[in-house]
C-alpha positions as CSV (number, residue, x, y, z in Angstrom):
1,X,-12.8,3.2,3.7
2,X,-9.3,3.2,3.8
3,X,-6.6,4.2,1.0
4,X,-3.5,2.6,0.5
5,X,-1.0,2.9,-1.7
6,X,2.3,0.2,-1.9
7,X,5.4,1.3,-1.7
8,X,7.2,-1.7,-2.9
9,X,5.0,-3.9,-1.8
10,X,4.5,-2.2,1.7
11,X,0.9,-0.4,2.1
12,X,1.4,3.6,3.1
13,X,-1.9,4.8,3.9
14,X,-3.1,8.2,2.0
15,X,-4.0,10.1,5.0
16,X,-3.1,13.4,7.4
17,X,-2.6,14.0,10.9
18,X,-6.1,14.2,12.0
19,X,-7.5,11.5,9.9
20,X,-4.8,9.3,11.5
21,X,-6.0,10.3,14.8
22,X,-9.9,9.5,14.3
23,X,-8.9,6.4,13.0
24,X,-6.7,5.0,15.6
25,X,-9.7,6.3,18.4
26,X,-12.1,4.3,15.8
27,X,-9.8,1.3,16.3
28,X,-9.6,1.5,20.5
29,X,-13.5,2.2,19.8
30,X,-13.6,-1.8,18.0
31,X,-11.7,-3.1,20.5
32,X,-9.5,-6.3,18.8
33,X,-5.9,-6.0,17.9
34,X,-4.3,-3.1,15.2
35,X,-0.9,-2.6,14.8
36,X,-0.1,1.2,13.8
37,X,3.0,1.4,11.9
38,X,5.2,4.7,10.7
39,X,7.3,2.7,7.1
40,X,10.3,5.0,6.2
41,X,12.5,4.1,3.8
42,X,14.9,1.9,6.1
43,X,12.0,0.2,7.1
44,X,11.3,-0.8,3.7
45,X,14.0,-1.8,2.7
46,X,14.3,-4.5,5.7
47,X,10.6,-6.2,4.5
48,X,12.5,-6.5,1.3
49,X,15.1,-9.4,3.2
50,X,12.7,-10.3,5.5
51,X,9.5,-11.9,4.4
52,X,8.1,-12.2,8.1
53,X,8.7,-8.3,8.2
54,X,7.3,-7.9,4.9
55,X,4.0,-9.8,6.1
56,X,3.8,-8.0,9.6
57,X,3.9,-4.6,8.1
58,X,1.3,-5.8,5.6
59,X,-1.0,-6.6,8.1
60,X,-0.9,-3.1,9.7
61,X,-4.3,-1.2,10.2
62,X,-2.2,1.9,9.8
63,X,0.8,3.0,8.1
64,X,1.2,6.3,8.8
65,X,3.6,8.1,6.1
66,X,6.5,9.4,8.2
67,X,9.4,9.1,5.9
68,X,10.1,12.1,3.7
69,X,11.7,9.4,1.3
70,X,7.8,7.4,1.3
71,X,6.3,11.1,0.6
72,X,8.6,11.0,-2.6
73,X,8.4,7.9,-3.5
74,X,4.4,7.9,-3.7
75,X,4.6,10.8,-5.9
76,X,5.4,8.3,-8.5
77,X,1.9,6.9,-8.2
78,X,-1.3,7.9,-9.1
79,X,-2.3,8.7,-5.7
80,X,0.4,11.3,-4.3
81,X,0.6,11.7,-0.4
82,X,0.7,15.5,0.4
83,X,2.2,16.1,4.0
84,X,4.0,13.6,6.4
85,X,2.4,12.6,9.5
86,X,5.2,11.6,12.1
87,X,4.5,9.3,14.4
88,X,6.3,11.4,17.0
89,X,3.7,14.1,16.5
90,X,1.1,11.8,16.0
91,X,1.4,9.9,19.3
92,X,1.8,12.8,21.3
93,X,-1.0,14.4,19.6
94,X,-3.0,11.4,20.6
95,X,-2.2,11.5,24.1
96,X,-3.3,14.4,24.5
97,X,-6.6,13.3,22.7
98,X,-6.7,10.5,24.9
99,X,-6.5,13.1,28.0
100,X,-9.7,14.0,27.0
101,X,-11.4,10.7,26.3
102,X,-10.4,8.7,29.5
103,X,-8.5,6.1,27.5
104,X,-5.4,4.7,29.2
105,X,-1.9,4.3,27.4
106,X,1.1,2.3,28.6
107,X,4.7,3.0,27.7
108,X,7.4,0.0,26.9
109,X,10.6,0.3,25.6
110,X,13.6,2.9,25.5
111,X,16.4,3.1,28.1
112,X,15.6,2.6,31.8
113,X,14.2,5.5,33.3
114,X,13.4,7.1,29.6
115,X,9.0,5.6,29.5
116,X,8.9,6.6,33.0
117,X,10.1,10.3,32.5
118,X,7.8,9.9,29.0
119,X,5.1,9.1,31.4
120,X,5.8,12.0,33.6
121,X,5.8,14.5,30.8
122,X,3.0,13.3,29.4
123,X,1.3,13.2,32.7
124,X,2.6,17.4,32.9
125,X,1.9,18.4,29.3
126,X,-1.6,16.7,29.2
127,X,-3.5,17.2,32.8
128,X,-5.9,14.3,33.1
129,X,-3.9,11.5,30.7
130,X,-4.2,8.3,32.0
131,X,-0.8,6.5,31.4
132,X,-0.9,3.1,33.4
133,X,2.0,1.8,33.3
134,X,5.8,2.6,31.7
135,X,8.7,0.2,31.6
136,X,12.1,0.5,30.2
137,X,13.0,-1.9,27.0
138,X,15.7,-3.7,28.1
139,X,13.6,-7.5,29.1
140,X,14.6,-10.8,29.3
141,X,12.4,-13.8,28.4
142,X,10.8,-14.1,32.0
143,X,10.5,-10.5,32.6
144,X,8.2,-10.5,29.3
145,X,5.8,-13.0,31.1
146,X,5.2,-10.5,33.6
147,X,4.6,-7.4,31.3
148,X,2.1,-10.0,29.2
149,X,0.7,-10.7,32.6
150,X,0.9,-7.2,33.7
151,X,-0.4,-5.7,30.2
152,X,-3.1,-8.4,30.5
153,X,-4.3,-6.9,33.7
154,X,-4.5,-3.7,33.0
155,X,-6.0,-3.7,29.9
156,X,-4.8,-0.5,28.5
157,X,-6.4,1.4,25.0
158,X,-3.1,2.1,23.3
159,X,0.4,0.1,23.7
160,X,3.4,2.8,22.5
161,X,6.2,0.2,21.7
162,X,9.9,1.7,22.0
163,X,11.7,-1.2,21.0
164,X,14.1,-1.2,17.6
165,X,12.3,-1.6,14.3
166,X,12.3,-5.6,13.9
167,X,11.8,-6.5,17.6
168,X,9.2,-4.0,17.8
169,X,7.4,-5.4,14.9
170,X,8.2,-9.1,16.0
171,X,6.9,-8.4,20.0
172,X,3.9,-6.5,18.5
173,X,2.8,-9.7,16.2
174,X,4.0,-12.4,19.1
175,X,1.3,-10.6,21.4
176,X,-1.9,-9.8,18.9
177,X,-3.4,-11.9,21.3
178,X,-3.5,-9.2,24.4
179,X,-6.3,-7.3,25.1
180,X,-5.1,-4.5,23.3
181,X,-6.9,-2.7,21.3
182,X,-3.9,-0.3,19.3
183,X,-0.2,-1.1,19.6
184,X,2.2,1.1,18.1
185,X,5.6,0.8,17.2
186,X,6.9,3.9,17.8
187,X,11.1,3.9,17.4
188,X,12.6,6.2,18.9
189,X,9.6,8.5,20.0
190,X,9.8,8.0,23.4
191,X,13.4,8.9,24.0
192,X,11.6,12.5,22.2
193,X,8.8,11.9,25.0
194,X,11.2,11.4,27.8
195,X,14.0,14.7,26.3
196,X,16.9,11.9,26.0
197,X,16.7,12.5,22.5
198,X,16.4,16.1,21.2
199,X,13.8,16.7,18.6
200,X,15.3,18.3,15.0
201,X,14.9,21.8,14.8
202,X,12.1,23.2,13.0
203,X,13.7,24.2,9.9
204,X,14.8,20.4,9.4
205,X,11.3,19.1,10.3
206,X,9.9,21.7,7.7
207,X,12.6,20.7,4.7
208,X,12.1,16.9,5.7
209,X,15.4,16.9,6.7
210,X,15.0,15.5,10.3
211,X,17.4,12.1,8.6
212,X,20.1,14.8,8.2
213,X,19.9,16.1,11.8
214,X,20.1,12.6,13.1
215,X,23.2,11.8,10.9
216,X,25.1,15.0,11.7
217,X,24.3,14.1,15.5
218,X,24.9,10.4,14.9
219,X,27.4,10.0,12.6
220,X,27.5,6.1,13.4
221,X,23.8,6.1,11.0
222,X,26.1,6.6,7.8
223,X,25.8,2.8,7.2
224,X,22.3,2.5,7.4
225,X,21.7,6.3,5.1
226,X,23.6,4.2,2.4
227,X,20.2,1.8,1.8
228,X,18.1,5.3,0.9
229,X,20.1,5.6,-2.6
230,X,19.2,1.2,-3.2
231,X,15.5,2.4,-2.1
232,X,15.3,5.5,-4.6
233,X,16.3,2.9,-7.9
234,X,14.2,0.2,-6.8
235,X,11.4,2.8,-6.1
236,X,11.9,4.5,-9.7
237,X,12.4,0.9,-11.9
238,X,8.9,-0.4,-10.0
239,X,7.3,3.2,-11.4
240,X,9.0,2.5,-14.2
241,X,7.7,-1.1,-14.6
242,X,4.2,0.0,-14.2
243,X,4.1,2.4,-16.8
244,X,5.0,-0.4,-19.5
């Protein structure tokens, strides 16, 4: 059964690495739609302006806990999340998974030419992984027919969705109706997939400090850093509230 806890008013699921991974195979098992989410603080904070966002990450099958700031902030509850599971690791993880299973994955989103060198490291890391299809992120109105028709067609297990945070969301909800059993909305981790992004050292991944790496590289991200302090008080007066 699964355990949630809300982070306000988001689900996070209370769950590692590998139960993440049985249950996305249990969901490409079911067959149906189930959108797999990673919430971090900023994307939080953006349900809390938007209600359709709020709504589409409440419908989620999975929210995996990526952010270090969602790790902290459920440690104000009564049902504490141990460990992070990035959805970076996670997806590559399941590929390789996957490589093993016969399931077939297709790759949307990024730069052009970043899914298709994803697809071809993939394709070298994982011997066997069946990856059916990769197109950059970058699509007008009537190029999104033909992916739908494309997608539609080839009827892949798993859907990794590089798009930014509310178009990803958006696209992902607009097309429940493909024949797809798992999307995921995946940010940035196919730019990792394709090396036009670096991953943070280890030391930062360790600390939780993988935000700082992408700031110091990035500096440009100082505006959207500002929302974690506006998260942190609304996160400690809804604890707060509770206790009453």
């Amino acid at each position: 059964m699964r355990k949630t806890i809300e982070i306000l008013g988001i689900p996070v699921d209370v769950i590692d690495h590998d139960g993440a991974l049985d249950n996305i195979e249990q969901f490409m098992d079911e067959g149906g739609y189930h959108l797999i989410i990673t919430p971090n603080p900023e994307m939080i904070m953006l349900a809390q302006k938007n209600a359709r966002i709020r709504e589409i990450l409440r419908s989620s099958a999975l929210a995996a806990p990526d952010g270090v700031g969602v790790i902290w902030a459920s440690r104000l509850t009564d049902s504490p999340i141990p460990h992070r599971v990035t959805g970076c690791d996670l997806m590559i993880d399941l590929l390789g998974r996957m490589s093993k299973s016969g399931r077939a994955a297709y790759l949307l989103g990024g730069r052009p030419g970043v899914a298709e060198q994803a697809k071809r490291n993939m394709e070298s890391r994982f011997p066997g992984v069946k990856i059916i299809g990769a197109r950059h992120g970058y699509f007008t109105a009537d190029d999104d027919r033909l992916i739908t028709e494309e997608l539609n067609d080839k009827k892949p297990d798993l859907l990794l969705l590089g798009l930014s945070m509310g178009t990803a969301l958006n696209w992902a909800h607009n097309h429940r109706a493909l024949n797809i059993p798992v999307i995921a909305c995946v940010g940035g981790t196919l730019d990792i997939m394709g090396g036009a992004t670096a991953r943070a050292p280890k030391i930062f991944q360790k600390l939780g400090l993988e935000w700082l790496y992408r700031l110091i590289r990035q500096p440009w991200r100082v505006g959207r850093m500002l929302r974690l302090p506006v998260f942190a008080a609304m996160v400690v007066r809804e604890s707060l509230s509770r206790r009453k």
